[in-house]
C-alpha positions in Angstrom: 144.4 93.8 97.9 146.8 90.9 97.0 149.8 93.3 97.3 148.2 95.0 100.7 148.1 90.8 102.0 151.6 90.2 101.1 153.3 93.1 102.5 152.2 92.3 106.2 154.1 89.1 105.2 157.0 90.6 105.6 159.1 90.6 108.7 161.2 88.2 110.2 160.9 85.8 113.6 162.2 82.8 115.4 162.6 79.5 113.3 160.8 77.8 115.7 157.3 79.8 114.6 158.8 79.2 111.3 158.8 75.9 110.7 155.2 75.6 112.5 153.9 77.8 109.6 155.7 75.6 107.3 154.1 72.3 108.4 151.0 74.3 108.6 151.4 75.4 105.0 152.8 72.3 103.4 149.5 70.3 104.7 146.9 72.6 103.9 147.7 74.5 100.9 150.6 72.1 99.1 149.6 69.3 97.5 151.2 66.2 96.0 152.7 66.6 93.0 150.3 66.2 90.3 147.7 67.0 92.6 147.1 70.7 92.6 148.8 73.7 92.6 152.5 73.5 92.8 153.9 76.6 95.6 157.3 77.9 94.4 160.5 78.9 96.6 159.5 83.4 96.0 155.7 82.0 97.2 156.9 80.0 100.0 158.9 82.7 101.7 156.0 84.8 101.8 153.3 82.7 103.1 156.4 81.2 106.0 157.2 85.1 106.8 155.8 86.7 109.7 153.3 89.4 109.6 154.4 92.9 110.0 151.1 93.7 111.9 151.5 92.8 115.6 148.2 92.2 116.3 147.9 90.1 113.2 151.1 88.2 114.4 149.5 87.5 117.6 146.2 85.9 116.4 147.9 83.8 113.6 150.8 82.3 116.0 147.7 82.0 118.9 145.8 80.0 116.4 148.4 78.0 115.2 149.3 77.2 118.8 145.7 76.3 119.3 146.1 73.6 116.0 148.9 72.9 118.0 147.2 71.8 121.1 144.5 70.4 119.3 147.0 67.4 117.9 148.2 67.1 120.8 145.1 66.1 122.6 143.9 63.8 119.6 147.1 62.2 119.0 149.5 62.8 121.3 151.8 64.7 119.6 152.6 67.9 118.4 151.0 69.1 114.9 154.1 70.3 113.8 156.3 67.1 114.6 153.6 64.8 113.0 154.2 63.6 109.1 152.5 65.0 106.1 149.9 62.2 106.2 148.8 62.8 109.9 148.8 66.6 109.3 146.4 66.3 106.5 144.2 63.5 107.8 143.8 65.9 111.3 143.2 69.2 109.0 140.6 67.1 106.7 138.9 66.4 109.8 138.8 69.7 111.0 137.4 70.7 108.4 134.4 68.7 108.3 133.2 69.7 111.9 130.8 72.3 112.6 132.6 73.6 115.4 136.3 73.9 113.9 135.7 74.5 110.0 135.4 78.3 110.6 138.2 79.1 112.5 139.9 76.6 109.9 138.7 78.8 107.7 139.2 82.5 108.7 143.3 81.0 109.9 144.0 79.8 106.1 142.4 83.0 104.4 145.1 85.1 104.1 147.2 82.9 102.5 144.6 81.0 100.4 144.1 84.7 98.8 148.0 85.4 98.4 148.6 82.2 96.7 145.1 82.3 94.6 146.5 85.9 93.2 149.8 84.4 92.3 149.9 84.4 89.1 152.9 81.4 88.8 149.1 79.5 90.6 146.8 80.9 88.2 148.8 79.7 84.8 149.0 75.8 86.9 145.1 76.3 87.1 144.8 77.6 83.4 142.8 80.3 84.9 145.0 83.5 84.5 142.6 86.5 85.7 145.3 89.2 85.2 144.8 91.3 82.1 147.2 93.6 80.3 146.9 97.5 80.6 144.6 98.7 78.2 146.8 101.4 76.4 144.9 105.2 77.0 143.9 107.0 74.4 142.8 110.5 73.7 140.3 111.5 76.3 137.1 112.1 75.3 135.2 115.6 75.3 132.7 114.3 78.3 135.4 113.2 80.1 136.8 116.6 80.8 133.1 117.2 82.4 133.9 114.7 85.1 135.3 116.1 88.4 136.5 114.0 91.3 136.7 115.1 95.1 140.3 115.3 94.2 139.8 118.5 92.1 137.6 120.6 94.4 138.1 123.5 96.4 137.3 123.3 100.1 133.7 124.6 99.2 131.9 124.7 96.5 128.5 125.8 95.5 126.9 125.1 92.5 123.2 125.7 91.0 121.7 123.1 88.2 118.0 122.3 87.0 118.1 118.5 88.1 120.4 116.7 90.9 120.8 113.4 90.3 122.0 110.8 93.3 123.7 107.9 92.3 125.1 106.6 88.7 123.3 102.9 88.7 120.2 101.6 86.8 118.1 104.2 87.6 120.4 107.1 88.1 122.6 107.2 85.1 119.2 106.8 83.1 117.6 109.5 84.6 120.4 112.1 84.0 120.9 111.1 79.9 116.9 111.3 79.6 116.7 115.1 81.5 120.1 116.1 79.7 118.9 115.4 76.6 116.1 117.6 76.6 118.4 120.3 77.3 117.7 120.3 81.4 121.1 121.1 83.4 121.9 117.9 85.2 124.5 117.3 88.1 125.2 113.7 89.0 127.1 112.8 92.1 128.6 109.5 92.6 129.9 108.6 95.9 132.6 105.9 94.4 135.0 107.0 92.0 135.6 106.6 88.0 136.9 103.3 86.2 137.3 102.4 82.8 138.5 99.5 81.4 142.1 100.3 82.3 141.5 100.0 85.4 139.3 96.5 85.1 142.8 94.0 85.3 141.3 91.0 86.9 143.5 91.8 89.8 139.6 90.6 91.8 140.6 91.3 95.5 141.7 94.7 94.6 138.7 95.6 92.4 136.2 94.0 95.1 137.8 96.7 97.5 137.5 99.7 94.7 134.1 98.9 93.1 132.4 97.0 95.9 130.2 98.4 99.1 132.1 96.4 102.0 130.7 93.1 102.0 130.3 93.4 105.6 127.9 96.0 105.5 125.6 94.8 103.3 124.7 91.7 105.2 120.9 91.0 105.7 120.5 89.3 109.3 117.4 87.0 110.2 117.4 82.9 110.1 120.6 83.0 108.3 123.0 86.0 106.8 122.4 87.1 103.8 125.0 88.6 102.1 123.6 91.3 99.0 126.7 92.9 97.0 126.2 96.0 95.9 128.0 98.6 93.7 130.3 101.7 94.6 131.6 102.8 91.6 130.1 105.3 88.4 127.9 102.7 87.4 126.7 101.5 90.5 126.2 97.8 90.9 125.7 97.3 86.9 129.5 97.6 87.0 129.7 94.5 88.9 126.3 92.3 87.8 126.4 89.5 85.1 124.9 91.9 82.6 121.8 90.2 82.4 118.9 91.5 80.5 115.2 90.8 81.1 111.9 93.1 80.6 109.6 92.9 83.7 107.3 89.7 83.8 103.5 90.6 82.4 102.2 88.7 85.4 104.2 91.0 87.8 102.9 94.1 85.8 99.0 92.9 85.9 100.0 92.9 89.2 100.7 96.4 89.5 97.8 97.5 87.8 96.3 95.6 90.7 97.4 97.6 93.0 96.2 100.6 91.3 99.4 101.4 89.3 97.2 102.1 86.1 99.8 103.2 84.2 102.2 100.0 84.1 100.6 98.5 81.0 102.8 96.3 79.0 101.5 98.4 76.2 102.7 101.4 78.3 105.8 100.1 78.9 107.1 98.5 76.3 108.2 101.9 74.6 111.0 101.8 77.4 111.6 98.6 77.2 113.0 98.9 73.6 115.0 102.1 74.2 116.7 100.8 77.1 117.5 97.1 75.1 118.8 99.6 71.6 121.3 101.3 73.9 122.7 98.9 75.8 122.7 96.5 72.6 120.6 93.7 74.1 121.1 90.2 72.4 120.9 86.7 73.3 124.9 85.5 74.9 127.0 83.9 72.3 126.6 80.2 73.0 130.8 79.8 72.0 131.2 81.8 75.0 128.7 79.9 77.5 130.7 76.5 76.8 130.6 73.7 78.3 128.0 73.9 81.0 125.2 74.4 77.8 125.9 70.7 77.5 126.1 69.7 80.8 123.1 71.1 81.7 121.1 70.0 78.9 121.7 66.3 79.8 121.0 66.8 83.0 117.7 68.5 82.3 116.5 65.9 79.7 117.1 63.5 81.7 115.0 65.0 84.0 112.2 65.6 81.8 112.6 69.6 81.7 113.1 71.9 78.8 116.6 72.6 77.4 118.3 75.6 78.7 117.6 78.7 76.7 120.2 81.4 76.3 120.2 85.0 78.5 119.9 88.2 76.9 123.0 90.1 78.1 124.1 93.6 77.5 127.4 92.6 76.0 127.5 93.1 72.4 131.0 91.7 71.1 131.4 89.9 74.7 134.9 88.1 74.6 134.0 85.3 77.2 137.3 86.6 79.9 134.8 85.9 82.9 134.9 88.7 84.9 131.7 90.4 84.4 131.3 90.7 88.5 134.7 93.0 88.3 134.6 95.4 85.6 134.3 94.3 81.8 138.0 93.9 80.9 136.9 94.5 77.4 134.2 97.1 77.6 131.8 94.9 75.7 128.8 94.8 78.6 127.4 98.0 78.2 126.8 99.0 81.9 125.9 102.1 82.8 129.8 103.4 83.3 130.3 103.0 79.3 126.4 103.4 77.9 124.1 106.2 80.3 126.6 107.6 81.6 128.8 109.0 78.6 125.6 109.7 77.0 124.2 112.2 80.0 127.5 114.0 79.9 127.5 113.8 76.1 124.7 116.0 76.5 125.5 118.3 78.8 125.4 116.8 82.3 128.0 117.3 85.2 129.3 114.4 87.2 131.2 115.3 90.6 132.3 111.5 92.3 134.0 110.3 95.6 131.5 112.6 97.0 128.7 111.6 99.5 125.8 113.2 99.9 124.8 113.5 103.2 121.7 116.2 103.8 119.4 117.5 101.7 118.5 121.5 101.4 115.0 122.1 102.4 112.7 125.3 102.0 109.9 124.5 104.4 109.0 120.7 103.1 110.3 121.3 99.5 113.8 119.5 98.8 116.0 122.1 96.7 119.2 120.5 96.6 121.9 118.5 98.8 125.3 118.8 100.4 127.9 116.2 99.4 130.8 115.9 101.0 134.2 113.9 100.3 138.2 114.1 100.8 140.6 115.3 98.8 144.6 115.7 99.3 144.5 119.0 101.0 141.7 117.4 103.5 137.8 117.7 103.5 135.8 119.2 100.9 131.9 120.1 100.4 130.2 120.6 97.2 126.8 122.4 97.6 123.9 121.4 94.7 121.1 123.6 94.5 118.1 122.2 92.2 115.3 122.7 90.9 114.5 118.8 91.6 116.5 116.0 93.1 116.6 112.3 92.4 117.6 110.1 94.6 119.3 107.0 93.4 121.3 105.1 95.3 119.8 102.0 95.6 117.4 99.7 97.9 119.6 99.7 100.9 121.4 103.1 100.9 118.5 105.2 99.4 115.7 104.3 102.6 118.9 105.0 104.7 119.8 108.7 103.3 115.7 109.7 103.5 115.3 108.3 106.9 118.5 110.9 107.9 117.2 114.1 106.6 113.2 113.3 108.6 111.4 111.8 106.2 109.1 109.4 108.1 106.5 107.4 105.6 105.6 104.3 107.0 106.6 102.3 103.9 110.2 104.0 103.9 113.0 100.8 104.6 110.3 98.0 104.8 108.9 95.8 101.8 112.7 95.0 101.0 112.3 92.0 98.7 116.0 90.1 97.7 115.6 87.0 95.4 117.3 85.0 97.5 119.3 82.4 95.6 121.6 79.3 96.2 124.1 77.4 94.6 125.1 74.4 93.7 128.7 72.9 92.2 129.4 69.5 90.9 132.5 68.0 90.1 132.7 66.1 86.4 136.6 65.0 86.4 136.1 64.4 82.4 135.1 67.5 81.6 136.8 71.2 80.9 134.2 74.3 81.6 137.2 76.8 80.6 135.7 78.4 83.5 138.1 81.5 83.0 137.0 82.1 80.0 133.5 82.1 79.6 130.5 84.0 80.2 129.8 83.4 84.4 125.6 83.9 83.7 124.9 82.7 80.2 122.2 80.4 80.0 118.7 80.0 82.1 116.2 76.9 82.8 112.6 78.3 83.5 110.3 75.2 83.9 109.8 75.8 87.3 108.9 79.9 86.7 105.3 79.4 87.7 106.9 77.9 91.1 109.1 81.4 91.4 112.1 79.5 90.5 114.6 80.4 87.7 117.5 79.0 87.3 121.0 80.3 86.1 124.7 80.0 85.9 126.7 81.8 88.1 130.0 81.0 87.6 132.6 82.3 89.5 136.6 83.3 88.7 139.4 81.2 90.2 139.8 83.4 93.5 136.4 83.2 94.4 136.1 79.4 94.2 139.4 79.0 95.9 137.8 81.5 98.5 134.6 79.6 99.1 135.7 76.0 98.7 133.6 73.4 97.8 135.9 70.9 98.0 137.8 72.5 100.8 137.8 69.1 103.3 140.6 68.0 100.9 142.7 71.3 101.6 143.1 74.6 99.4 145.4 73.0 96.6 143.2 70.1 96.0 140.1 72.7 95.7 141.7 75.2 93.4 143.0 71.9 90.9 139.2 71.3 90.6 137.9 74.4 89.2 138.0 74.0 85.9 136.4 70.4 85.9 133.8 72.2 88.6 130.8 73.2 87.0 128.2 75.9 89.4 124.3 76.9 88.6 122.5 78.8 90.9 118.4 79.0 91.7 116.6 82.2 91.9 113.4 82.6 93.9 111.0 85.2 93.4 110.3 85.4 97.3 107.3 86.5 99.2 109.1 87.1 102.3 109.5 90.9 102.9 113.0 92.9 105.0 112.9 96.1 106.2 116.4 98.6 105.7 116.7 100.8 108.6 119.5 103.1 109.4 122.5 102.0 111.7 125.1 103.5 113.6 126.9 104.4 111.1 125.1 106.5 107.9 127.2 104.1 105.2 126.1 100.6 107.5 122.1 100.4 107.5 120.7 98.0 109.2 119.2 94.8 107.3 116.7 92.1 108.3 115.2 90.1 106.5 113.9 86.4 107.6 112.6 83.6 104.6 109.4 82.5 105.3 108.8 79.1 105.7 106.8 78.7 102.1 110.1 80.7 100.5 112.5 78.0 102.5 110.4 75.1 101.1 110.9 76.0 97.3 114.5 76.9 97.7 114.9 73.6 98.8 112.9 72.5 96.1 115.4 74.4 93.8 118.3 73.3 94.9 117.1 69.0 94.9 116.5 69.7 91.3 119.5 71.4 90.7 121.5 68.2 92.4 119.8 65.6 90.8 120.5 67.8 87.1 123.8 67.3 88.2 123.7 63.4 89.0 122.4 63.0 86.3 124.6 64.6 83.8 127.2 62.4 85.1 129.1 64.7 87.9 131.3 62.2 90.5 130.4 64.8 93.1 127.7 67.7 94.1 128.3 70.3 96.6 125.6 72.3 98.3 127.7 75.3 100.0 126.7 75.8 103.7 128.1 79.0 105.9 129.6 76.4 108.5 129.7 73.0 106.7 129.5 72.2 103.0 127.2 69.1 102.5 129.1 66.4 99.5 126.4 64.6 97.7 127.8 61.4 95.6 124.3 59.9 94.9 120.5 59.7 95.6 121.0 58.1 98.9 123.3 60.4 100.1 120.3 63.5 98.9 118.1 61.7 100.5 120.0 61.4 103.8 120.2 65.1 103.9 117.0 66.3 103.1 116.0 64.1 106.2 118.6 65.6 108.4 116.0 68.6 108.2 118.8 71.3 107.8 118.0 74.6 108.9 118.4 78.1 106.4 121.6 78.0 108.1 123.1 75.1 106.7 122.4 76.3 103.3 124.7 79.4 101.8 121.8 81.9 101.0 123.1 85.0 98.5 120.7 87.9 97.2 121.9 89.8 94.8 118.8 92.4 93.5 117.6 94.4 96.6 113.8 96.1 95.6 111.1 97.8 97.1 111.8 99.7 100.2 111.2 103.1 99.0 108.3 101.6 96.3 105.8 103.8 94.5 101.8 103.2 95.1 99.1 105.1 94.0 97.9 106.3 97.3 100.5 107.9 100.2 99.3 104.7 102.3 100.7 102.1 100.5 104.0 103.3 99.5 106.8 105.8 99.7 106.4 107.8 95.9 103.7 108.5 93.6 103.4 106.6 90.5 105.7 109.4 88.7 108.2 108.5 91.8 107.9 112.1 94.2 108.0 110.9 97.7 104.8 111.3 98.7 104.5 115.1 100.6 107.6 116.1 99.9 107.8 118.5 96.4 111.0 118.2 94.2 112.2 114.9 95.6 112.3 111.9 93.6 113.7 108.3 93.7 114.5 106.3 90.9 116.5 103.1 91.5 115.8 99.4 92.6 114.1 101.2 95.9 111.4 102.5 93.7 110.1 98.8 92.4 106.9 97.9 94.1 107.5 94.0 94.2 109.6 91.4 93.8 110.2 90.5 90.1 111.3 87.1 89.7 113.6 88.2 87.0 116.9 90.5 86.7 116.0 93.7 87.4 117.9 96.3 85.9 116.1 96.3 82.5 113.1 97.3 85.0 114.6 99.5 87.0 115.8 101.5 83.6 112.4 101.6 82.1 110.8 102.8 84.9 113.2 105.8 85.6 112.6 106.6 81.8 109.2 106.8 81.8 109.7 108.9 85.3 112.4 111.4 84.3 110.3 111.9 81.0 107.7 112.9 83.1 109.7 115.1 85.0 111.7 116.6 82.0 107.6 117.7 80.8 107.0 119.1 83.7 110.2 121.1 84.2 110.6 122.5 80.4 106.4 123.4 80.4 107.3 125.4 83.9 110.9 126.8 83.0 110.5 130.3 83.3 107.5 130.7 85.1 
């Protein structure tokens, strides 16, 4: 994406628009020397060139005229013919005001992101993302049984035992489990296939191949809510921390509640262990959490909580590079690209990707197949799947979406969409180095506060994504980026009982997402993110930032907490992420309370089966893809019985 940036930086105009850009630059992303980052003459010619686009020409020279105006009216002078200090002290305030900071914000992207790529910037930040090419080996045998849309005729028509949906958590699972017993599976991905090679730390371009857009997976209610979500084999456990945890026996007693008899932790703890022995399930190295361990230690004990205990990760041999959320680098965290996966197509399976699949093949109400379709070269191609079962799993957003096309009308299907919202918080400690390039990003948890619903865990992010969001940004981009590796971030996870609903949009691949925090759910994120300030404060940091989607709020001490907690912000003010989408297709022992059975059939509808993050009846309060992998086990085992006692009849 870096490269796509820079090349509409490209073309040429007057020296007059020239030198505005220039002063523009100079103030906002230069910085003293000694200060920050440190732009070269090859970097300074592209951010000063002039965008190839015209329409992208036209906004950026219309908002620099407006920046422009703006100067004018304050000071009575242009912005451009103003010195350095002026131009700062005006951007600075900009910055801070409600009304300004975004369209401060949107104007400076593009060139925050070209010079946060550089890599000249990244060595002055010690936070070098880019990673060699992996050399390629010999291919392996399952390999040759992966096809991509590239490779297919204009039609194509196929007939298996099992169709498989999706590559994720529950996917990928499901296909291994049904292959092994000697089942023909087909899996069809709609992203394409990575490996390591391809996993460079080059982030914007890996955010644009192994991300859903960003834009359409927002939830809207009191704030936006923005949930990533994975398009690549291996769904969105290509791009998660790699955190491992079994479901809570409080959530499963629960279940059983709800008349989900056979969610015993007895019953499920089988699963439990064969998911953690393949993906090689061990506490993080603490070398490779750094820092922060420390940090947050003090913090805590001065506090009066428990030390921070390590998270179980699915990174055997993990190498600390950082970039967990784009692609393991190293192949260590065993998602289900490099564990399920291989294993299913070890054994037999089929995987067709870049396709999507967009209806499903009935015979009166019983589902025997699907028609995917995708683009090659030569132009549109169709792969036809008939099965003897399909499983849909593609996910809490998408899967609701693609059910609700093809008529399926339960009144559970798209609502009870539980998110974990979480927050988080950064602090400044200008003694300290986190190595934040090169550690694990979600290492190490505090859970006093777990009866509460609130868990609490790093969340550290790479170089581009802090220089992206800023939380020093009032002091302009340079200033923010020299700050990362002296910038420490937690997050808070809440186990929420407010309830979304997905249902679809205008467009198949866009659903449409609400979901609105109750006021109980606002009140102990709140409660989250005090604690997590005054941890801070009280491991020593100069500075605390609690990110907002307009303003970012800059604590400094008690008082200045106080002050803002009685400033009553709204969910607004506070920047709200959600990262483990559940629920909206869950199962329930009785057609009136859910979407699937407890074996996970949709409810009337013979042959059809989801297995993802859809399927889970409640919100957790824990990372959910060790859940999400044990129940589509015990499901697809179920399923491979019933398939192997009837083959043949």
């Amino acid at each position: 994406m870096s490269e796509i940036i820079r090349s509409l930086f490209k073309g040429s105009r007057s020296d007059k628009e020239r030198y505005l850009r220039h002063q523009f630059i100079e103030a906002w992303l230069m910085s003293d020397e000694g200060a920050g980052w440190q732009i070269n003459a090859e970097l300074m010619s592209i951010l000063e060139a002039t965008p190839k686009s015209q329409v992208m020409r036209w906004s950026l020279h219309g908002m620099l005229g407006g920046v422009e105006l703006a100067h004018w009216i304050w000071a009575g002078k242009r912005f451009s013919r103003a010195d350095l200090t002026a131009r700062r002290q005006f951007l600075s305030r900009w910055s801070q005001s409600p009304t300004w900071s975004p369209w401060l914000h949107v104007l400076t992207l593009p060139w925050q992101s070209i010079c946060l790529e550089d890599e000249s910037v990244q060595r002055q930040m010690n936070a070098c993302s880019r990673k060699a090419a992996v050399a390629g080996g010999e291919p392996m045998r399952w390999q040759q049984q992966i096809t991509p849309a590239e490779s297919l005729e204009s039609f194509t028509d196929i007939e298996c035992d099992v169709l498989v949906v999706g590559t994720g958590a529950g996917g990928a699972v499901a296909a291994y489990e049904l292959a092994r017993r000697g089942l023909a599976v087909v899996m069809v991905e709609e992203g394409d296939y990575y490996d390591r090679r391809d996993f460079n730390g080059d982030i914007a371009h890996l955010i644009h191949k192994l991300y859903r857009p960003p834009v359409r997976t927002l939830a809207w209610g009191h704030t936006l809510i923005p949930i990533p979500v994975g398009r690549s084999v291996g769904g969105t456990t290509t791009i998660n921390s790699g955190t491992c945890m079994r479901t809570p026996e409080a959530v499963l007693k629960d279940w059983q509640s709800q008349g989900l008899k056979g969610f015993t932790h007895e019953t499920m703890l089988p699963y439990f262990q064969a998911v953690e022995e393949i993906l090689h399930v061990q506490p993080a190295a603490a070398k490779y959490v750094g820092e922060i361990f420390n940090v947050i230690s003090t913090g805590a004990q001065a506090l009066g909580m428990r030390l921070p205990v390590l998270l179980s990760r699915n990174a055997e041999g993990c190498d600390g590079q950082g970039l967990c959320q784009f692609g393991c680098p190293s192949g260590a965290k065993q998602s289900t690209d490099v564990s399920f996966v291989p294993r299913a197509l070890a054994a037999g399976a089929f995987l067709y990707t870049g396709l999507t699949v967009d209806s499903l093949l009935f015979r009166e109400n019983c589902v025997e197949g699907a028609m995917a379709r995708g683009r090659s070269s030569q132009g549109a191609v169709s792969l036809k799947v008939r099965a003897r079962a399909t499983i849909i799993s593609t996910g809490a957003l998408m899967t609701p979406t693609l059910l609700h096309s093809q008529g399926i009308r339960q009144p559970w299907l798209g609502k009870n969409l539980s998110l974990h919202p979480a927050a988080v918080v950064a602090a400044y400690f200008p003694e300290c180095n986190f190595n934040n390039s090169a550690s694990i990003p979600q290492g190490l948890s505090l859970r006093d506060m777990e009866h509460e619903g609130l868990v609490f865990e790093g969340g550290t992010p790479p170089l581009w994504l802090h220089g992206m969001m800023g939380p020093w940004r009032a002091e302009g981009a340079a200033t923010n980026g020299s700050r990362y590796q002296q910038t420490a971030y937690f997050g808070v996870m809440l186990k929420d009982t407010s309830r979304g609903e997905v249902r679809p949009g205008l467009v198949r691949d866009w659903p449409y997402i609400t979901y609105r925090m109750n006021d109980e759910d606002f009140v102990r994120i709140k409660r989250g993110i005090d604690v997590l300030v005054r941890l801070f404060l009280a491991a020593g940091a100069t500075r605390v930032c609690i990110p907002g989607l307009i303003q970012h709020a800059v604590i400094e001490n008690l008082d200045d907490l106080e002050g803002f907690w009685r400033s009553s912000p709204s969910q607004r003010r506070f920047l709200i992420s959600a990262y483990h989408p559940l629920g909206t297709a869950r199962i329930s022992d009785h057609p009136n309370h859910g979407v699937c059975n407890p074996e996970h059939q949709v409810w009337g509808v013979p042959e059809l089966y989801v297995m993802d993050g859809s399927s889970v009846p409640t919100s957790l309060g824990a990372n959910p893809q060790v859940t999400i992998m044990a129940m589509a086990m015990r499901a697809s085992r179920l399923l491979a019985d019933r398939l192997l006692q009837t083959q043949g009849e």
